[in-house]
N, C-alpha and C positions, 0 to 999 in steps of 0.2 A: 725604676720609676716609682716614685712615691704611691701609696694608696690614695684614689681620687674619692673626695670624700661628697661629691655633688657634681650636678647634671652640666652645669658650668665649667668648673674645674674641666668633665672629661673633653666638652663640646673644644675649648682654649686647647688644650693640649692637641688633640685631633685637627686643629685649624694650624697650628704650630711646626706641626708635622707633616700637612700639606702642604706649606708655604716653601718648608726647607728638603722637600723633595718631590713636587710636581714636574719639576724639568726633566729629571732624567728619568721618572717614570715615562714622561710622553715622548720620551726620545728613546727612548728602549721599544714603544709601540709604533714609533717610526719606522723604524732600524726593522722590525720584525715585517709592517708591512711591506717597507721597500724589497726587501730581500726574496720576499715572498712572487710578489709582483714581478721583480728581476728572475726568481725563478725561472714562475710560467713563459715567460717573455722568453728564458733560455730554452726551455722546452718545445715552444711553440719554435723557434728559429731552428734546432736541430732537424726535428720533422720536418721543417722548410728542405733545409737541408739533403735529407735522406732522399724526400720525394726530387729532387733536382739532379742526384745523383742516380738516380733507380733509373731515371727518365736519360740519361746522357750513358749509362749501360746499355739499356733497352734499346739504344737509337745505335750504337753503337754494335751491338750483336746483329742488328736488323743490316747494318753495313757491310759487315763481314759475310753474313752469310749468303746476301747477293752477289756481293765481289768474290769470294772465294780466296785462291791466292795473292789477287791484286789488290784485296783490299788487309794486307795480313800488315803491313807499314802502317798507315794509317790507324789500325788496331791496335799496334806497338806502344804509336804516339801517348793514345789513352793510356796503354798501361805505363807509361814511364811518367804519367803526371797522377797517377792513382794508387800509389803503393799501399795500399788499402786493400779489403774484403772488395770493392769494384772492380778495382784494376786486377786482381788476384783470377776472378770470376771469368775476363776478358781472357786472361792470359792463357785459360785453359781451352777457351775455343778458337783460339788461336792453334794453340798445340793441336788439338784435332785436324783443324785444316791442313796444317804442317805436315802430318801426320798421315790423310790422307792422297797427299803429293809426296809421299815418299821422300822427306825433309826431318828425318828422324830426330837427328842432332838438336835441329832448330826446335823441334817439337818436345823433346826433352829437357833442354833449356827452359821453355815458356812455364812448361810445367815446374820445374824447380821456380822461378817469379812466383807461383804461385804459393805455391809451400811457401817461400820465403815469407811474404805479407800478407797471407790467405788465414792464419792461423790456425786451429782446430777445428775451427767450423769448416775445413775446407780440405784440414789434410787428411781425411778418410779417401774423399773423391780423388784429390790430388793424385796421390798414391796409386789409385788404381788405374788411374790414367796412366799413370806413366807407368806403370809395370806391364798392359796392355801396348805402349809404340814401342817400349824395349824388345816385348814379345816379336812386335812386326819387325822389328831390326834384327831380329836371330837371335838376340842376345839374351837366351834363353832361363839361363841359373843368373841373370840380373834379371829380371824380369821375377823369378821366382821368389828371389830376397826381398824385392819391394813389395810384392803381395802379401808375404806374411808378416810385415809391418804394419800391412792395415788392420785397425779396429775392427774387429768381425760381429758387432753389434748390429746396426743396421746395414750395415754390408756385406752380414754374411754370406747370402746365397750368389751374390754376385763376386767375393770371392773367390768361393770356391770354382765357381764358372769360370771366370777368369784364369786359375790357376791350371784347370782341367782344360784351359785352351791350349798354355803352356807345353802342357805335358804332352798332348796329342801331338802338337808340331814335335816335340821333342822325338816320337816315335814310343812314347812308354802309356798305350793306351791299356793297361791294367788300373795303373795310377790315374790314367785322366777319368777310366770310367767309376769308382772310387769318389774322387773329388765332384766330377756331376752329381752323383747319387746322393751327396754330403748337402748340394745345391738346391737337388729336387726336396729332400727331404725338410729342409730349411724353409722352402717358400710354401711347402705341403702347412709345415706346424704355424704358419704366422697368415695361413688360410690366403693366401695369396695363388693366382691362377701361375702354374707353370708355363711358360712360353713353350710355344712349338719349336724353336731353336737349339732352348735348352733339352728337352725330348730327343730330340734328332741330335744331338751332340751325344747323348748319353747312347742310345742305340746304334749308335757308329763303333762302340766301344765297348759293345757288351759281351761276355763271355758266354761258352756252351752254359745253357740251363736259365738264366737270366729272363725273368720276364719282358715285353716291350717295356717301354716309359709307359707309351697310352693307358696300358691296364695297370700299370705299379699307381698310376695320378689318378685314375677314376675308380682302381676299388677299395684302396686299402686305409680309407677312412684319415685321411690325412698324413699318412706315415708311409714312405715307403718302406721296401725290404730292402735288408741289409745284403 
């Protein structure tokens, strides 16, 4: 561009330059708002979404768990049109009902739906589900392989409980009392209340010398003994 040598010249040239590109300045400010607006529009319709889905869950569990085994078809249905984090979530309280009718197979199955479309958000729990109805089906060192597939991050006390249920059916309560203590010790560090179950699991299996749980949980300042 030439040096503009007056107030003229610059005002022509800036007026020159508006003319031969005002359109697709205002159409680039278009294009930004519609897009924008389309956004929120998609946002706002997911959350629609979600809550329609939470709510067809919700009404859905609330089915099942009145109905019991009679309502486990019905449950199916859901999950066979939900291959999703929903349908995944159904599939596993389906497995439980299955599971406690003595429908191990079936229960086992639901639980793999889940894995399959549940993702990582889901395959800790999964997991431990099903290595807990494998347990109830005797199938003991499968049950055990699937346990120690699970993430032991938030699930570790309830691993190890789980694995220490294993072993006691098993007949090897050295190792089940071991894996409790791993249990107690885990929900002692993360200040969390030890259940009475887990307690009474643990003293079912403890050796000559071994303090109760009771006094290992209230004195030793969040830790127990090894």
């Amino acid at each position: 561009m030439d040096i503009l040598t007056d107030d003229h010249e610059r005002e022509e040239t800036v007026r020159k330059w508006w003319h031969e590109n005002w359109k697709p300045i205002f159409l680039g400010i278009a294009i930004a708002i519609l897009g924008l607006v389309g956004f929120k529009q998609y946002q706002a319709w997911q959350l629609s979404k979600a809550q329609e889905l939470s709510y067809a869950l919700f009404s859905a569990q609330s089915s099942l768990g009145r109905a019991g085994v009679n309502g486990i078809a019905d449950a199916k249905k859901f999950v066979a049109e939900h291959e999703d984090i929903y349908g995944s979530l159904l599939s596993l309280d389906v497995a439980m009902v299955e599971a406690e009718a003595g429908r191990f197979e079936d229960a086992a199955q639901s639980v793999d739906l889940a894995l399959q479309h549940g993702g990582k958000l889901l395959q800790s729990s999964a997991l431990l589900t099903k290595g807990r109805i494998l347990a109830q089906a005797g199938k003991h060192e499968e049950a055990l392989g699937v346990l120690r597939q699970v993430d032991g991050g938030a699930y570790g006390p309830e691993i190890h409980e789980a694995i220490g249920d294993v072993l006691s059916l098993k007949g090897d309560l050295a190792a089940a009392r071991d894996s409790y203590l791993a249990a107690i010790n885990l929900t002692l560090e993360r200040k969390l209340p030890v259940g009475a179950s887990l307690q009474l699991k643990y003293d079912n299996c403890t050796r000559e010398g071994d303090r109760p749980a009771m006094e290992l949980v209230g004195d030793n300042g969040g830790q127990a003994l090894p």
